[in-house]
Structure formats: C-alpha cells, structure tokens
C-alpha positions in Angstrom: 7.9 -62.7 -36.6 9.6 -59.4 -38.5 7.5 -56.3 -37.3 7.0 -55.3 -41.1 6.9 -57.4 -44.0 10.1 -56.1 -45.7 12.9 -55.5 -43.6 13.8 -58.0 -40.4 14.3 -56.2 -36.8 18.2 -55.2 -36.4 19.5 -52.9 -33.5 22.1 -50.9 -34.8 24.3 -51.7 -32.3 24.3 -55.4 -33.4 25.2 -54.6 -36.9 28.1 -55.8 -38.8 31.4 -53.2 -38.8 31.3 -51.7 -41.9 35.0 -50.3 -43.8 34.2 -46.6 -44.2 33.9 -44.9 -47.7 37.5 -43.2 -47.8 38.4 -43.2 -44.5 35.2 -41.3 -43.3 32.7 -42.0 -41.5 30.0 -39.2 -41.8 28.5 -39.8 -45.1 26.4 -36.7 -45.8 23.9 -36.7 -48.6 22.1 -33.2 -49.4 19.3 -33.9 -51.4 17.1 -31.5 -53.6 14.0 -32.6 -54.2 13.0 -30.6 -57.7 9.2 -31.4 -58.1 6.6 -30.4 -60.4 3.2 -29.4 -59.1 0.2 -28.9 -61.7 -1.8 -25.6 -61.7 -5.0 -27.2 -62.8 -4.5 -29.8 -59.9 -5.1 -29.4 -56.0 -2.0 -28.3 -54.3 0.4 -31.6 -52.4 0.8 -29.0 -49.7 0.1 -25.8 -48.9 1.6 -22.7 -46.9 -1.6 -20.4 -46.8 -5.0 -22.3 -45.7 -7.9 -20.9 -47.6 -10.2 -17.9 -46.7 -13.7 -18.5 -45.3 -13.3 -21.4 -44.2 -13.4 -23.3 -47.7 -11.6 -25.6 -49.1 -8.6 -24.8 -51.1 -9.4 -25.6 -54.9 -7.9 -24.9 -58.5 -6.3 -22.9 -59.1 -5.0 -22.7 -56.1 -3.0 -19.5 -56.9 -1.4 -18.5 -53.5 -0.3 -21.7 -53.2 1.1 -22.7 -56.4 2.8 -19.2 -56.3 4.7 -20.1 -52.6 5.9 -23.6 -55.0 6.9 -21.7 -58.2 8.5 -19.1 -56.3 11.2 -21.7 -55.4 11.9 -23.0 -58.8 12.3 -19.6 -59.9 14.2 -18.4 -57.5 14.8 -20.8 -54.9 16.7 -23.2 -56.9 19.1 -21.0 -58.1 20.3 -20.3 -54.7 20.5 -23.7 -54.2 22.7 -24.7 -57.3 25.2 -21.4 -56.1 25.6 -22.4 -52.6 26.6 -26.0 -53.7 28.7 -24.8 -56.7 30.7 -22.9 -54.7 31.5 -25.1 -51.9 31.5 -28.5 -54.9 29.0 -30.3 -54.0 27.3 -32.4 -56.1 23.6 -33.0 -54.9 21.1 -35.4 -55.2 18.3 -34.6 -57.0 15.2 -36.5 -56.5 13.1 -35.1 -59.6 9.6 -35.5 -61.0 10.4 -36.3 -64.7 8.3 -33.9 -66.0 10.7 -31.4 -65.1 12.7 -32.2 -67.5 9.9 -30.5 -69.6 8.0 -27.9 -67.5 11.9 -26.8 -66.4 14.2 -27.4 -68.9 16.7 -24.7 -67.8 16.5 -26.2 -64.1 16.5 -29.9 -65.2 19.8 -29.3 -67.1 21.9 -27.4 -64.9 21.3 -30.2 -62.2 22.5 -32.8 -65.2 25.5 -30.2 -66.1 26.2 -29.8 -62.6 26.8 -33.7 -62.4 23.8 -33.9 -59.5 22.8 -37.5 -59.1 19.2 -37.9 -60.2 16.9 -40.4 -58.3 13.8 -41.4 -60.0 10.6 -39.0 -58.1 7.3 -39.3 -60.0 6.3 -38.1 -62.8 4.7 -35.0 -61.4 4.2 -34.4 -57.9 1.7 -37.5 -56.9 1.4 -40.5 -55.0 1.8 -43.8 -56.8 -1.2 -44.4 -54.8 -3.1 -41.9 -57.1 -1.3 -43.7 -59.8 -3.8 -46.1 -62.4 -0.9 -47.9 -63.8 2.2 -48.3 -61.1 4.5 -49.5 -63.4 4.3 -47.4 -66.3 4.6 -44.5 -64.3 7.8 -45.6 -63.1 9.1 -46.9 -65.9 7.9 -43.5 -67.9 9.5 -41.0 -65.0 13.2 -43.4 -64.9 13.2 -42.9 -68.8 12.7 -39.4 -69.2 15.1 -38.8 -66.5 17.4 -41.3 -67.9 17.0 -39.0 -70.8 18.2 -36.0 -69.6 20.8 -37.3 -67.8 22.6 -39.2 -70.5 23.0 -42.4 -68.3 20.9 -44.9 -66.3 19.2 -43.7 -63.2 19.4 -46.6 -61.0 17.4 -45.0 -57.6 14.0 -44.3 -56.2 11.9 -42.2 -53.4 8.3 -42.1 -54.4 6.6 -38.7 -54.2 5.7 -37.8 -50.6 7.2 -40.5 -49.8 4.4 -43.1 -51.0 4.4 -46.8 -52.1 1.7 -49.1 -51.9 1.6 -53.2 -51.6 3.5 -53.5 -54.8 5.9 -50.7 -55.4 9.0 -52.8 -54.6 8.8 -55.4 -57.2 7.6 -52.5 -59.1 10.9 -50.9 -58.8 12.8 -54.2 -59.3 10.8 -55.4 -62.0 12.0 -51.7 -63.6 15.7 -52.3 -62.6 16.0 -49.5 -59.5 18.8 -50.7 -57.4 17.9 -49.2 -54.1 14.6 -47.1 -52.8 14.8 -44.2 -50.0 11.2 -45.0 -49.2 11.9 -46.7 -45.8 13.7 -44.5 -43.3 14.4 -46.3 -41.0 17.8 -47.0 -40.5 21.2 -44.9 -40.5 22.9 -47.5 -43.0 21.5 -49.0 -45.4 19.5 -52.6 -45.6 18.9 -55.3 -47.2 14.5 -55.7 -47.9 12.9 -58.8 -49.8 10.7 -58.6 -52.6 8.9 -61.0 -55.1 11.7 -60.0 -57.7 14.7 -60.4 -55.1 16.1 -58.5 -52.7 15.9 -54.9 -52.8 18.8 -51.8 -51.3 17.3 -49.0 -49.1 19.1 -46.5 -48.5 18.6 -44.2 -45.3 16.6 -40.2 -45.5 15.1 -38.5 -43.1 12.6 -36.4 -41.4 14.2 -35.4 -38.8 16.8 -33.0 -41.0 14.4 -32.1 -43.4 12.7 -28.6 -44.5 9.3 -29.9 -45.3 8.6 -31.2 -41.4 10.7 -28.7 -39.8 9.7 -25.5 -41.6 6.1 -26.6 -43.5 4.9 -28.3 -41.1 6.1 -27.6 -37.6 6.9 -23.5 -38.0 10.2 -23.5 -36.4 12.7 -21.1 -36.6 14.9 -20.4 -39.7 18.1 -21.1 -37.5 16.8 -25.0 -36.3 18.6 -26.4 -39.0 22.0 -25.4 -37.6 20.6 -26.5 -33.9 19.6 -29.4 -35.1 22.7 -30.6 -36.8 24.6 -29.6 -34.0 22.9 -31.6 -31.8 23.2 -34.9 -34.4 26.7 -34.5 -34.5 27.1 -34.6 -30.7 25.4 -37.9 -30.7 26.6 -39.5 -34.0 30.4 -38.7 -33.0 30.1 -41.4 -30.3 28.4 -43.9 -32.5 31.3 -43.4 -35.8 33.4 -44.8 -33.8 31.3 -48.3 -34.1 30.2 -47.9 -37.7 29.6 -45.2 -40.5 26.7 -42.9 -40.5 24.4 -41.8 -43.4 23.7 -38.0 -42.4 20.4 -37.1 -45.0 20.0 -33.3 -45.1 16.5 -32.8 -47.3 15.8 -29.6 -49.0 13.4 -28.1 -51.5 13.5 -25.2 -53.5 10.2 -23.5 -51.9 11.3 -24.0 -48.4 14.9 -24.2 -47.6 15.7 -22.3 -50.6 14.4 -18.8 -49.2 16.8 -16.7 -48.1 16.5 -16.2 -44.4 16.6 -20.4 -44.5 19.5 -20.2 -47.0 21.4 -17.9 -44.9 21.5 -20.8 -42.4 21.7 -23.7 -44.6 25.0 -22.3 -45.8 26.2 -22.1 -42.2 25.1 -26.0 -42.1 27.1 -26.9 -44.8 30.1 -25.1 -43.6 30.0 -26.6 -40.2 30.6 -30.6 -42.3 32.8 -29.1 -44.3 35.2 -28.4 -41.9 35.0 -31.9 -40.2 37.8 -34.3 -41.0 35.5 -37.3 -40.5 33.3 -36.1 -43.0 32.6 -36.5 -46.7 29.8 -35.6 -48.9 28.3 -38.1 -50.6 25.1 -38.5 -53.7 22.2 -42.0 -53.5 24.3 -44.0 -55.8 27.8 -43.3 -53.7 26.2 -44.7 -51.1 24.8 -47.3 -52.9 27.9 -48.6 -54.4 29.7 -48.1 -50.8 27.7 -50.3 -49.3 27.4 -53.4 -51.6 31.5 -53.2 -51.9 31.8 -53.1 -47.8 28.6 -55.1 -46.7 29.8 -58.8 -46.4 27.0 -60.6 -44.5 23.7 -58.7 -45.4 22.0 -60.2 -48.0 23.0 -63.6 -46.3 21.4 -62.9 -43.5 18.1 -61.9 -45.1 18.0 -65.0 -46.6 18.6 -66.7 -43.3 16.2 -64.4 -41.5 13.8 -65.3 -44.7 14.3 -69.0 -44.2 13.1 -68.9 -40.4 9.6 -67.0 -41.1 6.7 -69.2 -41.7 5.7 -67.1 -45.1 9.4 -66.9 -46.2 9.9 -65.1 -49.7 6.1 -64.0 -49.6 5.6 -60.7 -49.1 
C-alpha cells in the first residue's frame, strides 16, 4: 500500500548515495516566483482584510496595490542583489508576464534566470476549464520569451488536480515542484510514464513565514541557520536540495531584503555549497540517480493497481 498514489514511501535515510553536483553537497535553489494578479479579479491573497466586516471584492485596490508594489519595485531589488553576488534564479512565472511586464519578463530572460512554467495568470488549475491548454498556452509563451524550451512546472499556489501529471507529461514538462516532500528528488508514476519532482518548500519560504504567520523580518536568517545546523550532519550521507522561495511583494521589501542579503551571504561563504536553478537539479539527478526509476517500477509491480493512478 503507497500512502499517496504517486510517489512510494522512502525514508531518506534508506536512500541510495548519490555523487554530488561538483563536489557539493548543499544545492541551493532561490526561486522568484514573478506572478500576475488581475485587477478585475478577487485577490489570491491578501495583506489588509476588508473594512466592516465585508468581503474583499474588485477592485480590490489595497490589495492589488501591496502585489504591484513588488513588481515595481520589489523585483528590482531582487534582480540587484542576485546580479551582484551572480546568481542566476529561478523564476517560476505566470506567462502573461511576459505581456503585462515586459521589462520584468526580459531582464529575468537576459539575466539567464531559469524559467519554470507557473500559470498563465495567478490561478489554480483547479479554476482552470481546460487543463491542458492552459499549460500548454503558459509553456509556450514562456518558451517564447526565453528563446528555448522550458522543460519544468509548479502550478500556481501550488495546485494540481487528479490529472495535472499526465497533463504535464502529455505537454513534455520533465519534472514538477508540486510535491514537497522530499529533500532530493523522486521518481512519481503517471498514465504517460514516470514523472521528476523536484524538492521546494514551505518551510524557507516568504509567503508562509511573512504572509501568513507575521514573523519577524530577521526569521529568514534564523531559520537558515538553524537548517544548516541539521543538514550539515545529513551531507555527509547524501546531497541536499536547500529551496529558498521569494516573491517580489514579500521578500522583496526592504526591511526583508536587508536580511535576505545576509542569507545569501551566509551560503556563499560555505565551501560545501553551490547555487543551483530547477533544471540543474534536474539534469544532476537523472546523470547520478542509478536505481530510481527501477525501483518505481518494482515498487509499481507489487501494488494491486500497478500503473493506475
């Protein structure tokens, strides 16, 4: 019996060594998720509840404002700080950027940030009439822009339904960061065949630590301290995925900047550490993974509903 119908149970302890990427074992992947959120459409999230008690409807001004403050100002902070220090980012973009934000959309293509197929806009595929198509529409327009094929996924807020992974394989995405949970990457079935995940978080992630739970502009740096004190045992058993997520309204403030940069500085001076975008990852793990798809198949073989998902 698997406890999900994707991915079979593996402690990470009793996972294969894997070679590390380069000689180190701390893979760090920021990623920028650059999202487009409709005036004339409720609000994803919001930072201000309404007044009196009612609902928050369009336009949803003070809302939409605390959003576009980030790609106007927000994201430019962002694209400095990683210039400077040259890091390439991951940027997990609603396509429609590529339209709404043209100036945005291309510096993250001239800056050489790996785009990762986000939505069209800033909605649910479970909102979405058509599954496909929207994927398929948001991969080429971001294909598009950046001038090459754009072979990942995370759905907006996270959201797939029943169907999304043979979506994704029937529209050739290599690897989703839908599931997180695992520091490596895994192997998951689908009608279409097997399917990469790659690791995120939300653990070291602006939108539950600062949106949602109001902590401190500082917990970023407390928390990654904290992680490295526990994944610095565990490298020396096998590589570690280190997801930082950001977006422009949150992280990209400045009191929040002012500590991300601190973050960042911190890895950077670790000499088991190297900065990595999805699709390194992605192409580091299916060079050093020798055993995982076998075992899938084998662990596929033994359920009573094997290859049905």
């Amino acid at each position: 019996m698997w406890p999900n119908p994707r991915i079979p149970y593996q402690m990470s302890s009793d996972r294969p060594r894997l070679a590390p990427l380069n000689g180190k074992p701390l893979m760090v992947n920021p990623v920028v998720a650059i999202e487009y959120w409709p005036f004339d459409r409720p609000m994803p999230r919001g930072i201000l509840p309404a007044p009196h008690g009612r609902p928050s409807e369009p336009p949803d001004v003070a809302n939409y404002s605390w959003v576009e403050y980030g790609m106007r100002c927000g994201l430019p902070r962002l694209f400095s700080l990683f210039e400077r220090r040259g890091i390439k980012a991951s940027a997990w973009m609603n396509a429609q950027c590529a339209d709404v934000y043209p100036s945005a959309a291309e510096r993250a293509a001239r800056d050489g940030w790996d785009f990762v197929g986000h939505s069209w806009f800033q909605r649910s595929l479970k909102e979405v009439e058509d599954e496909e198509a929207e994927v398929r529409r948001s991969l080429s327009r971001l294909e598009q822009l950046a001038g090459k094929r754009v072979r990942g996924w995370f759905g907006a807020g996270g959201g797939e339904t029943s169907r999304t992974p043979e979506v994704l394989k029937r529209c050739g995405v290599e690897f989703t960061h839908d599931w997180l949970l695992d520091d490596l990457p895994c192997w998951m079935t689908t009608k279409e065949g097997p399917l990469l995940c790659l690791p995120y978080t939300w653990e070291i992630n602006d939108v539950p630590m600062w949106a949602v739970q109001g902590q401190s502009s500082d917990e970023l740096v407390k928390r990654l301290s904290a992680t490295l004190a526990v994944l610095e045992r565990e490298l020396e058993q096998n590589p570690r995925v280190l997801s930082i997520g950001l977006h422009p309204h949150i992280a990209g403030v400045p009191h929040r900047v002012y500590f991300l940069e601190k973050a960042l500085d911190v890895l950077m001076s670790r000499s088991d550490t190297i900065f990595v975008t999805s699709c390194e990852i992605a192409d580091w793990f299916v060079a050093a993974d020798k055993t995982g798809l076998a075992e899938l198949e084998a662990a596929l073989k033994l359920r009573p509903s094997a290859g049905v998902v």
